[in-house]
C-alpha positions in Angstrom: 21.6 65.4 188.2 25.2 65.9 189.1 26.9 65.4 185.1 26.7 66.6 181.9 26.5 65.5 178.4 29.1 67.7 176.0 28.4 65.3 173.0 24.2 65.7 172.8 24.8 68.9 175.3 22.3 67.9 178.0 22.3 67.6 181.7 22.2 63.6 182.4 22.2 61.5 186.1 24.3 58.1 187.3 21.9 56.0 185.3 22.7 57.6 182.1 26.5 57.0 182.2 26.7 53.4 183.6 28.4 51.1 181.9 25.4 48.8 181.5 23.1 49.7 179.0 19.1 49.2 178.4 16.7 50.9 177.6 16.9 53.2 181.0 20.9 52.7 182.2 23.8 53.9 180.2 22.6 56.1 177.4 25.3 58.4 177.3 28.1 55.6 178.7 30.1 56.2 175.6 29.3 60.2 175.8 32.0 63.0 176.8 31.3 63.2 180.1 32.3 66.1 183.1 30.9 66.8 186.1 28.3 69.7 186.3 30.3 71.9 188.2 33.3 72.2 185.4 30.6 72.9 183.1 29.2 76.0 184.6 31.7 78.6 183.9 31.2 77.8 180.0 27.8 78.0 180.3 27.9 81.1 182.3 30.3 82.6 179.2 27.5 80.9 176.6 24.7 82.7 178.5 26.2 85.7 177.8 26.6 84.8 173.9 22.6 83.5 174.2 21.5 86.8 175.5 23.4 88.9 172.9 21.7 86.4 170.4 18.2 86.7 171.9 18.8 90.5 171.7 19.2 90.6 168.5 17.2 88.3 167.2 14.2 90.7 168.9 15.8 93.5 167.7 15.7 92.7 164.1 13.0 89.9 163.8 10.0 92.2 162.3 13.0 93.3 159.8 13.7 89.8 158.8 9.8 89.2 158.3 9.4 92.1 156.4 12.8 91.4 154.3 11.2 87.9 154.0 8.2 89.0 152.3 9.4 91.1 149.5 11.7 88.2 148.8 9.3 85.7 148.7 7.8 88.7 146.5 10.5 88.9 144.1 10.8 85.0 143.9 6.7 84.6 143.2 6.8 87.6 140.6 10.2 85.5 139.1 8.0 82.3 138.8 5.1 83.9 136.9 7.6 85.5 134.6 9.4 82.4 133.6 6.0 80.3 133.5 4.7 83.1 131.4 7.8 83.0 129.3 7.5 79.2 128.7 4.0 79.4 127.8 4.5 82.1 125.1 7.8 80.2 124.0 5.6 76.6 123.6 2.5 78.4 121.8 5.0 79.6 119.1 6.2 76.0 118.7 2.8 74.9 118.8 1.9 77.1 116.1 5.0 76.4 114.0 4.1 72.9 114.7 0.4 72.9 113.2 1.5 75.3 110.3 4.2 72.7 109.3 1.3 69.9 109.7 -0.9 72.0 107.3 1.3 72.4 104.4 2.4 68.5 104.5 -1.0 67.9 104.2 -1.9 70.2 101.1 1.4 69.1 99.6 0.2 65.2 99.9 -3.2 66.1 98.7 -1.4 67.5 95.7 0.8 64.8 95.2 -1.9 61.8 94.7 -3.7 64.0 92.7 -1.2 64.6 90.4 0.2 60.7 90.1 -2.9 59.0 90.7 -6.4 59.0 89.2 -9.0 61.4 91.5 -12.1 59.9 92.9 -14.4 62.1 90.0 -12.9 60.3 87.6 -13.9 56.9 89.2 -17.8 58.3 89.2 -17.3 59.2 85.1 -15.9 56.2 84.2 -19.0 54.4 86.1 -20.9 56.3 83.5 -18.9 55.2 80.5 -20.3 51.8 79.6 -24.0 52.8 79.6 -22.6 56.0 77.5 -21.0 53.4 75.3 -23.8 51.3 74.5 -26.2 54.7 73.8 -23.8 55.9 71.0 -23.2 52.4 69.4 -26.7 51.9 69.3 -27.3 55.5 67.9 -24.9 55.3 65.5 -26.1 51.9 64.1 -29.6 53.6 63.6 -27.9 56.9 61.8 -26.3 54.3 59.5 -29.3 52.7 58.7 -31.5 55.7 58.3 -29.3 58.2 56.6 -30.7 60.1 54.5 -29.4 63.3 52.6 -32.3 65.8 53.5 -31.6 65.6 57.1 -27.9 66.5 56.8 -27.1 69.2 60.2 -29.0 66.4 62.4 -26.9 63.6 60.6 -23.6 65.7 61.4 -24.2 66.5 64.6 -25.2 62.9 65.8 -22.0 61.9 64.4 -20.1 64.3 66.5 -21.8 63.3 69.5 -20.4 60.0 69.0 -16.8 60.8 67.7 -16.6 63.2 71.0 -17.3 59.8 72.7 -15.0 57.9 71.3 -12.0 60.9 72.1 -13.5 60.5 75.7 -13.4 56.8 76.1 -9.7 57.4 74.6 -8.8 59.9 77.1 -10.1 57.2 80.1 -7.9 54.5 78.5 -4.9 56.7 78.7 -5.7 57.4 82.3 -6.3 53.9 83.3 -2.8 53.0 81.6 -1.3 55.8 83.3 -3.1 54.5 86.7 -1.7 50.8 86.0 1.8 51.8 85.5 1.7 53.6 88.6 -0.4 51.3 90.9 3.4 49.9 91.8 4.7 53.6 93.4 4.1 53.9 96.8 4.0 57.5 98.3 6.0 58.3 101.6 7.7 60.8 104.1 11.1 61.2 104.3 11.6 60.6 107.8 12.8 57.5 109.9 11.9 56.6 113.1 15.1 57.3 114.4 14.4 60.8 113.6 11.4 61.0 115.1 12.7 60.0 118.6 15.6 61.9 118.4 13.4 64.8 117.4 10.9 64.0 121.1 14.1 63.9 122.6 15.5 67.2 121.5 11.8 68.7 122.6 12.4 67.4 126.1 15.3 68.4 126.7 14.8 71.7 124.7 14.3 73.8 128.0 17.2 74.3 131.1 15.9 75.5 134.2 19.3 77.1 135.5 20.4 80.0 138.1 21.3 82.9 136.0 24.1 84.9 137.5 22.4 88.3 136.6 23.6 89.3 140.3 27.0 89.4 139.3 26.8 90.7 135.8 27.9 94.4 136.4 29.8 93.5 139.7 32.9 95.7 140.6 34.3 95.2 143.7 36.5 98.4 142.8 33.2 100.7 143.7 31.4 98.2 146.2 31.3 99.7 149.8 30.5 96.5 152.5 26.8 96.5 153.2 27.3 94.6 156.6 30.9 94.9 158.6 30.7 92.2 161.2 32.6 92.0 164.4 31.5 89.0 166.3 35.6 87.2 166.7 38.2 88.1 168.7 40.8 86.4 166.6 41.4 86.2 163.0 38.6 84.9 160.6 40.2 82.2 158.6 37.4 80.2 157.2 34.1 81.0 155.7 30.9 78.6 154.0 27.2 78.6 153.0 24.7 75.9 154.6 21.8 74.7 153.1 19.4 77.1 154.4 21.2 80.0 153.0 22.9 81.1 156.2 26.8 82.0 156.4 29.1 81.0 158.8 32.7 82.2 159.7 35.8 80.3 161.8 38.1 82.2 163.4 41.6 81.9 165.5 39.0 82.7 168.7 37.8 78.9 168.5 34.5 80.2 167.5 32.1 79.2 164.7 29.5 81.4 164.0 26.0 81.2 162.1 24.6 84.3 160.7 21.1 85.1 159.9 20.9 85.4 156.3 18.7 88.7 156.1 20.8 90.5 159.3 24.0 88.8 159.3 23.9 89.0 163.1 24.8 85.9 165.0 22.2 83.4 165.4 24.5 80.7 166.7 27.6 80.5 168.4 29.9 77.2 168.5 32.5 76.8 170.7 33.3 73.3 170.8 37.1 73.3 169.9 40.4 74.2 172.8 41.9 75.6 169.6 41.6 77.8 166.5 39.1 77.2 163.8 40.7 76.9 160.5 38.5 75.5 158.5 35.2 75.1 157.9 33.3 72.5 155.1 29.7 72.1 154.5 29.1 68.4 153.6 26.5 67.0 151.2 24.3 66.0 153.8 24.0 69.0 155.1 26.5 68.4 158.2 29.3 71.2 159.0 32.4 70.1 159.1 35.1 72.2 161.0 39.0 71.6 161.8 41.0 73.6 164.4 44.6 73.8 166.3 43.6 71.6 168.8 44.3 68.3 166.4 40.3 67.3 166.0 37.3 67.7 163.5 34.6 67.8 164.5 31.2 66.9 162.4 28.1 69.3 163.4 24.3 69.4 162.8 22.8 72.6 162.8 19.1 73.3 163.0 18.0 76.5 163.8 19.3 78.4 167.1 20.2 74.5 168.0 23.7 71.8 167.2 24.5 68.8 168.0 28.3 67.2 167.7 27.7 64.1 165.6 31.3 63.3 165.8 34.9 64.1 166.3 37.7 62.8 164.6 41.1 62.7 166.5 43.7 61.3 163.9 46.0 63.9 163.4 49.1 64.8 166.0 49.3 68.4 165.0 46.5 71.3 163.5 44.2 70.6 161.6 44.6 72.7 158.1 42.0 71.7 155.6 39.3 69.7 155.8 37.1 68.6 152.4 34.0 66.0 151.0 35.0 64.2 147.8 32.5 63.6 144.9 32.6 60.1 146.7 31.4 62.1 150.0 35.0 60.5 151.8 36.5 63.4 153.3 40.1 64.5 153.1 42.2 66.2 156.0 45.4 67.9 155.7 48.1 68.9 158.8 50.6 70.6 160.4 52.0 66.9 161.6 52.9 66.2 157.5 50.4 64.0 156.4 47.0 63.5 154.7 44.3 61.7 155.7 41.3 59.7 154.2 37.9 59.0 155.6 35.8 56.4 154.6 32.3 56.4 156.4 30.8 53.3 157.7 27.1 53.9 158.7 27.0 57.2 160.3 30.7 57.6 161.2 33.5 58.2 159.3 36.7 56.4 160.0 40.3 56.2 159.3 40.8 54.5 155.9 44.2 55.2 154.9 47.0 58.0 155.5 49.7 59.4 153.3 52.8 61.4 154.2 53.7 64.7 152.9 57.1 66.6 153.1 56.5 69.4 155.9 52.8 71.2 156.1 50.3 70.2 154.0 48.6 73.8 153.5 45.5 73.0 150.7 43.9 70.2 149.5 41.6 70.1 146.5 40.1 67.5 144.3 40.7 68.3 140.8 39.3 64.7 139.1 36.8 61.7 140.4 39.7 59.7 141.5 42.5 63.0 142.1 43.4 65.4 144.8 45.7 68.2 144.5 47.9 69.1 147.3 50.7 71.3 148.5 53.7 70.4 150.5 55.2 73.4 152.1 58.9 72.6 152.9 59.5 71.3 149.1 57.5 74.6 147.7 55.7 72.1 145.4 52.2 70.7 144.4 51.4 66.8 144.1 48.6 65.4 141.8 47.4 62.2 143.9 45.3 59.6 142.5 43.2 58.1 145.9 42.1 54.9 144.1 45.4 53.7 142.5 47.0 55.2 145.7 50.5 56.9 144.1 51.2 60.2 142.8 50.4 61.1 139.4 52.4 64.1 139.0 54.1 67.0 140.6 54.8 70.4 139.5 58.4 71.6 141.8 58.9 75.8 142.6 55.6 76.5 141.8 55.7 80.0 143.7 56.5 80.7 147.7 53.5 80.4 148.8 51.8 80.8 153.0 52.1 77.9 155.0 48.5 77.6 156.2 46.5 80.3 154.4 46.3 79.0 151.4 43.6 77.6 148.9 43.6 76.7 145.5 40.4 77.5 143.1 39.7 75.8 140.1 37.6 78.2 137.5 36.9 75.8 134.9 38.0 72.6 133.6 41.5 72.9 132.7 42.9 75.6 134.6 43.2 75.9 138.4 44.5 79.0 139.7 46.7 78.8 143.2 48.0 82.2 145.2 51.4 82.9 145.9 53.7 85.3 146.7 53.0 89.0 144.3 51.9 86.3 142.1 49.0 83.9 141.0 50.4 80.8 139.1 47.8 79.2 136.7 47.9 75.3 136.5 46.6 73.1 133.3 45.0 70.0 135.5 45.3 68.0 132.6 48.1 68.3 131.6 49.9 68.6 135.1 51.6 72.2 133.9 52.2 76.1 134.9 49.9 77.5 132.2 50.6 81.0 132.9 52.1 83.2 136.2 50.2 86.4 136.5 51.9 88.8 138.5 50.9 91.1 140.9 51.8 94.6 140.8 52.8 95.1 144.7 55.2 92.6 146.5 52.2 91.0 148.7 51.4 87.4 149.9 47.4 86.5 148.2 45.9 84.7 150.5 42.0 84.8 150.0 39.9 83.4 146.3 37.0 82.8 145.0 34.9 82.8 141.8 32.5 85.4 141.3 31.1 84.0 137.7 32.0 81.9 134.9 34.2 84.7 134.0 35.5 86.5 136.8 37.2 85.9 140.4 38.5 87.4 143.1 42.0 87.7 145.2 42.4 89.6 148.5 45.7 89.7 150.0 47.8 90.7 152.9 48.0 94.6 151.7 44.4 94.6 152.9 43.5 94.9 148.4 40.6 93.1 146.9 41.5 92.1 143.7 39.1 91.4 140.4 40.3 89.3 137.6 38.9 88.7 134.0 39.1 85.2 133.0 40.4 85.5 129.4 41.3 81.9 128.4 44.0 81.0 130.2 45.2 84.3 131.2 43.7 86.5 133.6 42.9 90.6 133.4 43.2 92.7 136.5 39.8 94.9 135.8 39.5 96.2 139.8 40.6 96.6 142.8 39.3 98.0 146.4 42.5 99.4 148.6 42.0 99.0 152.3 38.9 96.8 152.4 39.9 95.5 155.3 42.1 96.6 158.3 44.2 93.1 158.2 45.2 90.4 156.3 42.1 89.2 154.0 42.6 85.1 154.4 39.5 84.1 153.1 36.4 84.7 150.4 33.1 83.3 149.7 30.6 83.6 146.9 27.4 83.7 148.9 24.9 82.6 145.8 22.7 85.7 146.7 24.5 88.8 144.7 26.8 89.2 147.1 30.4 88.0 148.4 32.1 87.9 152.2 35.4 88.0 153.0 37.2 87.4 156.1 40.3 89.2 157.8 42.9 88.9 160.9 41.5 91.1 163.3 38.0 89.1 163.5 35.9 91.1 161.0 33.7 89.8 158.1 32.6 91.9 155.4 29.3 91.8 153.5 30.0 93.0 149.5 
């Protein structure tokens, strides 16, 4: 086999690159294709990068199993907490429930027997007419045999039938009382309505959610970095999450790296790009997206130790700033060359679907509603509000702050309010109404550079005086609360919630730092 495969990064013969194609000729015809010497020198280099992997992998694989149990610990003891939790909150309900159920029952029991006649009273009456027809027949014999001698007998016959007669009276009176109210109908006060919207309220009564207890008493103002990592040679510009939980840096060095999530050394190296890596995007499919100096993106899967270049996207005549999925899962680019462009994807590729020009560098891109993108044009100092489906721009706010030409990102922290770095200042923007809300400003004369959210209610700046910076989110003002002095030896250009408790950040000089 005298080529080689850069695209699926495999060693391939004459048959696999001919130009006719079945099922043996021509599998990699439309490949990236060199000859196998120009590819041993990088190999050589990655062999190098593999062995220092290997190494530590070894090293620090029994510490990652171990590290692996008592999490899975921690997560199985969090499960039978919460189910524990549920079970005691549900048997309260239940018992609420059947208490409620109880006293509506003794309450309609008393009702009916109250307005209605009671089933005794249907057995006496049964007994009346024989009752009846004893005392009329006694009493016609009393009549006809009274005599004066026998008085107390006489008297007390005739009591015994008077008592009778107030009893028959009394069972009239209850029968009228019974046919007057034979027309009432006894009901709940409830309508079905009510009854489903009550079900519905039950099943949505309980949120499963991912409580940011982590965070709760974080102050980056007493953190010391658990990990400092120092795997670039050139400055760290970009940082993200994948799906598996491990991080990964790009860096001026043309390098991406993959770090193991319980060691933070380097599981992977990429070095696919001629230029520097500034930026890096997970995607919602779980691809990793990365743009760079050399004018490409370039669209990774990442499985284990192993990736595979899916595609590269070569529309841009200058670097590569910023590269981002939409809610529609298009992806957005922004350049050095003055100009923005959209992706649509058709099958599994994305393609060119339409490009807008900016006024000088386009340094941040961010979408701030389903059909809007916020970005920033450098040589104007100003930020456009585009609207991708209508195609124009919706608005524009001019002298928004100096700000960096490429190092720049924008964060939004709720709603409303987006908050965008700029020089000894962070300017806060209403995205709804297209306006400055408020300009916080920074005690030193620095250039911010790095931001991200730590919760709902904080976030956090680092900046070019090598400061960490933690802000309050009070409305639509922000409280500095802490800071860290010299957390870094260089510019900080870049932080990252990691979801776990703790954050990275990412400096010139190559290092990442574990908080």
């Amino acid at each position: 086999m005298d080529f080689f495969c850069k695209t699926h990064n495999i060693l391939c013969c004459s048959s696999c690159i001919c130009k006719i194609k079945n099922d043996i000729y021509g599998k990699h015809r439309d490949c990236d294709i060199c000859l196998l010497k120009d590819i041993i020198d990088d190999k050589k280099n990655n062999l190098k990068d593999n062995i220092i992997l290997l190494e530590n992998i070894s090293e620090n694989l029994e510490k990652s199993i171990e590290k692996l149990k008592i999490t899975f610990d921690k997560i199985n003891d969090n499960k039978e907490e919460l189910k524990l939790k549920i079970q005691k909150i549900f048997t309260k309900i239940r018992n609420a429930l059947n208490d409620r159920e109880d006293k509506i029952l003794l309450e309609i029991d008393d009702k009916f027997d109250n307005t209605f006649i009671k089933e005794n009273f249907i057995n006496e009456i049964k007994k009346m007419p024989t009752k009846i027809k004893s005392s009329l027949a006694r009493g016609k014999i009393i009549e006809k045999n009274w005599k004066q001698d026998n008085i107390n007998s006489l008297i007390n016959d005739c009591l015994i039938i008077e008592n009778n007669i107030k009893e028959i009276n009394k069972i009239n009176d209850e029968i009228k009382k019974c046919d007057s109210n034979k027309k009432i109908k006894i009901d709940i006060n409830i309508e079905e309505n009510e009854i489903n919207d009550f079900i519905e309220n039950i099943k949505k009564f309980w949120e499963i959610i991912n409580k940011d207890l982590l965070y709760s008493d974080f102050n980056i103002g007493v953190k010391e970095p658990i990990y400092k990592l120092k795997y670039h040679s050139g400055n760290v510009l970009a940082l993200t999450v994948l799906n598996d939980g491990r991080s990964a840096s790009g860096s001026r060095d043309s390098k991406i790296i993959i770090y193991n999530s319980s060691t933070y050394k380097p599981d992977l190296i990429i070095k696919e790009h001629e230029g520097g890596i500034l930026c890096i995007s997970l995607l919602s499919t779980g691809l990793l997206a990365s743009c760079s100096a050399d004018k490409t993106i370039k669209i990774f899967k990442i499985k284990g130790l192993e990736y595979e270049i899916v595609q590269t996207l070569k529309y841009h005549s200058d670097s590569v700033l910023k590269i981002i999925e939409l809610k529609n899962n298009k992806l957005v680019s922004s350049s050095n060359d003055s100009s923005i462009i959209f992706y649509n994807k058709d099958k599994s590729q994305y393609k060119n679907e339409f490009k807008i020009s900016t006024n000088g560098t386009c340094s941040s891109i961010i979408q701030t509603k389903d059909n809007e993108i916020c970005y920033s044009e450098y040589n104007d100092n100003k930020i456009c509000f585009f609207d991708f489906t209508e195609k124009k721009t919706k608005a524009f706010i001019s002298n928004i702050s100096k700000r960096n030409s490429n190092d720049e990102w924008f964060l939004i922290i709720n709603k409303e309010l987006m908050v965008i770095p700029g020089e000894n200042i962070l300017t806060i923007v209403n995205i709804l109404t297209y306006k400055i809300s408020k300009i916080i400003k920074v005690p030193e004369s620095i250039w911010n550079l790095g931001i991200c959210k730590i919760n709902d209610n904080m976030i956090l700046t680092g900046d070019r005086a090598k400061t960490l910076r933690q802000w309050k989110i009070e409305g639509n003002n922000l409280t500095l609360i802490s800071k860290k002095e010299n957390a870094h030896d260089g510019d900080i250009n870049y932080l990252l919630n990691l979801k776990n408790g703790q954050i990275a950040s990412g400096s010139d000089g190559g290092t990442v730092k574990i908080w």
